[in-house]
N, C-alpha and C positions, 0 to 999 in steps of 0.2 A: 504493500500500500504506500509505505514512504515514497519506495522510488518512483511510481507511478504516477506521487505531487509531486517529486522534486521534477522530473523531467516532464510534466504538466507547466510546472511552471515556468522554467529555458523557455518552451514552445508561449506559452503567452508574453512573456517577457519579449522575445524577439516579435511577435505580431504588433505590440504596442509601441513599438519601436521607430522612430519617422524614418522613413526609408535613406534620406541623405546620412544622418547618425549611424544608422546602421550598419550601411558602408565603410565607417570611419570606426567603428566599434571594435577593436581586436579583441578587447576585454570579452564581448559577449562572446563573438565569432569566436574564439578561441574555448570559452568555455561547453559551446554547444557544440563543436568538433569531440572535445574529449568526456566531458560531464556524462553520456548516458555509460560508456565503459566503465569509468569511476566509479558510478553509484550499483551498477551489475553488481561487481566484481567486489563493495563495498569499503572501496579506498578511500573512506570521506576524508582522512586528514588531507589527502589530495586535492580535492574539490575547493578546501575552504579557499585559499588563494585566489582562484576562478572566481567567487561569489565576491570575495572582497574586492578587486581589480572592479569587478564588476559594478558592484555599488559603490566607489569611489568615481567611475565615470557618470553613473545615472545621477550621483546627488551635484558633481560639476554639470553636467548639461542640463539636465530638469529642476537640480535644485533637491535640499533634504525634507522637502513638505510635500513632494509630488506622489502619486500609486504609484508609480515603476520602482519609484526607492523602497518604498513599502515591499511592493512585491519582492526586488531583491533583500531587504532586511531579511523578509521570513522565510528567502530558501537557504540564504545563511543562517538560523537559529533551525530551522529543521535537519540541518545535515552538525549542528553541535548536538540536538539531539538525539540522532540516531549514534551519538556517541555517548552519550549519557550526560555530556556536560551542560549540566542544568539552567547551572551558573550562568554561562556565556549563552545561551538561550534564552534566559528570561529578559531580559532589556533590551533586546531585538525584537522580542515579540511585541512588548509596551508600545516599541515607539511607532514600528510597523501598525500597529490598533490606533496610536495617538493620528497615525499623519492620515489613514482611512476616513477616522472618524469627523476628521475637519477636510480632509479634501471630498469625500463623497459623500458626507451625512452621519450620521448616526444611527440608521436604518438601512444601509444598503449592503448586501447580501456580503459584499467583502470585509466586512465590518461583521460580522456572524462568524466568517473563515478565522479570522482573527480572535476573536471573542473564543473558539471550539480552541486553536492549536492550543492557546495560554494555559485555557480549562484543562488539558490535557497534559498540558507540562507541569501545572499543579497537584493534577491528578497520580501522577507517574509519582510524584517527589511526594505523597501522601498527603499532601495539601489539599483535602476533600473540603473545608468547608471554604477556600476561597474559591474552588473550582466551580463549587454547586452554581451561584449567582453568575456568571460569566456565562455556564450548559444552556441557565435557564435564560439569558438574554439573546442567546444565541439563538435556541428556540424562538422565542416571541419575533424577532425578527425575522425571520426566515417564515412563519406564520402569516404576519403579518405581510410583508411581501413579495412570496408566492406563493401563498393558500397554501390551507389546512391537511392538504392530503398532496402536497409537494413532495418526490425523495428527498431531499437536503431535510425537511422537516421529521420526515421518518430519521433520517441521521441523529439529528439533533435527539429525537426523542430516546433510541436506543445510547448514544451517549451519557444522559442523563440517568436511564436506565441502569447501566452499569457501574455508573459511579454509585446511584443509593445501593445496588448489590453489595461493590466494593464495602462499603457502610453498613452491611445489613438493615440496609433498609425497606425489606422487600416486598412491604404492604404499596409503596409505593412507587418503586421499582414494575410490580406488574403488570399494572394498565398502561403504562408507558413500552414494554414490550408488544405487547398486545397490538395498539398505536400502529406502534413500527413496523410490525407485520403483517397486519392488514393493509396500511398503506402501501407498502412495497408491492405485495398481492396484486393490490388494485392495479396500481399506475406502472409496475413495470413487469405485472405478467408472475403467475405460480411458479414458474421452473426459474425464475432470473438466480442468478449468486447471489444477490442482496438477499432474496428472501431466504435461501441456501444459510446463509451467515443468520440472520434473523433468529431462523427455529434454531441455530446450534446454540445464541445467544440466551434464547430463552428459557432451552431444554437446560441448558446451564442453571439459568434460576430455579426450575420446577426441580432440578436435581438439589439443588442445596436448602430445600425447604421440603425435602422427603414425597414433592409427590413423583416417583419415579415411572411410575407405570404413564402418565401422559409424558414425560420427558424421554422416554424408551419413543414414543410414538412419534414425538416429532423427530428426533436423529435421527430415524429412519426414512422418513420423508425429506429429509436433509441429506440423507446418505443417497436417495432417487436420484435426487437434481444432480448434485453432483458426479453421478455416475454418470446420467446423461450426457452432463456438459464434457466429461471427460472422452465419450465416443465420440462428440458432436467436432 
């Protein structure tokens, strides 16, 4: 899943890119040449160079308040933390959410992605209860601006999900499974991976609150899909 944002994000970064800059870019051109090898093969100390080069040109040409920079802050802070360093991940994420939230609002969908990573780096470092309020703003906007039964909104909700797990939280934890899996269902189809990931998610919770015999049911409906997609 990392590498699949990080090299998600090369590829938008070079789209939002003006075409004469881009030209003149070695920093990106250079890290989009080598960055998808890197992250395969998991050399991130490698990469980090490429991201910084990279966002030392994006905040001289656009400036440290602009989305590009943002965008590069957080593929530098996601490749410190598939290293595990926290530290040097968390103040990358802040600023990457601070320049979001004042260059595109307070509401707008990149401003959630932001909101989910931070949650997440909290989440990782056992900082559940600053994670929780970040899950749930992440949620409400992502609700709020592409409806109720959006995938990113299912994201949101199994996020949220797994952290009150994490918490034993799991009165509350449930319906938010549930959520997630019905929406995925709906808007992207019975057999997709998401909803594959989904039941493994939830047979997880019904496992750890003893009710085994529905969590035997869905892994096994979970074990379908994935068979499937595996001949497919």
């Amino acid at each position: 899943m990392f590498i699949r944002r990080a090299l998600s994000l090369v590829l938008a970064i070079l789209w939002l890119w003006p075409t004469g800059l881009y030209a003149q870019s070695e920093a990106i051109l250079e890290a989009n040449r080598r960055v998808t090898a890197l992250y395969e093969s998991r050399h991130y100390e490698e990469v980090i160079p490429f991201w910084r080069n990279a966002l030392e040109f994006a905040e001289k040409k656009f400036g440290p308040n602009h989305p590009t920079t943002a965008a590069l802050l957080d593929a530098l802070a996601q490749t410190y933390r598939a290293q595990a360093k926290y530290a040097d991940a968390e103040p990358l994420y802040k600023r990457a959410l601070a320049i979001r939230e004042k260059a595109l609002g307070p509401e707008h969908p990149s401003v959630a992605t932001s909101l989910n990573d931070l949650a997440l780096l909290y989440k990782t470092r056992g900082m559940y209860a600053d994670a929780e309020p970040l899950y749930k703003r992440a949620l409400a906007i992502r609700e709020k601006g592409l409806g109720p039964e959006h995938p990113s909104v299912a994201t949101s909700l199994n996020d949220l999900a797994l952290l009150y797990k994490t918490r034993g939280m799991y009165a509350d934890a449930e319906p938010l499974h549930k959520r997630a899996l019905a929406i995925g269902g709906k808007t992207l189809g019975p057999e997709h991976p998401y909803v594959a990931m989904s039941l493994e998610n939830y047979a997880s919770h019904l496992r750890q609150i003893g009710r085994v015999t529905e969590a035997e049911e869905m892994e096994a409906y979970s074990q379908a899909i994935r068979a499937k997609q595996a001949v497919e």
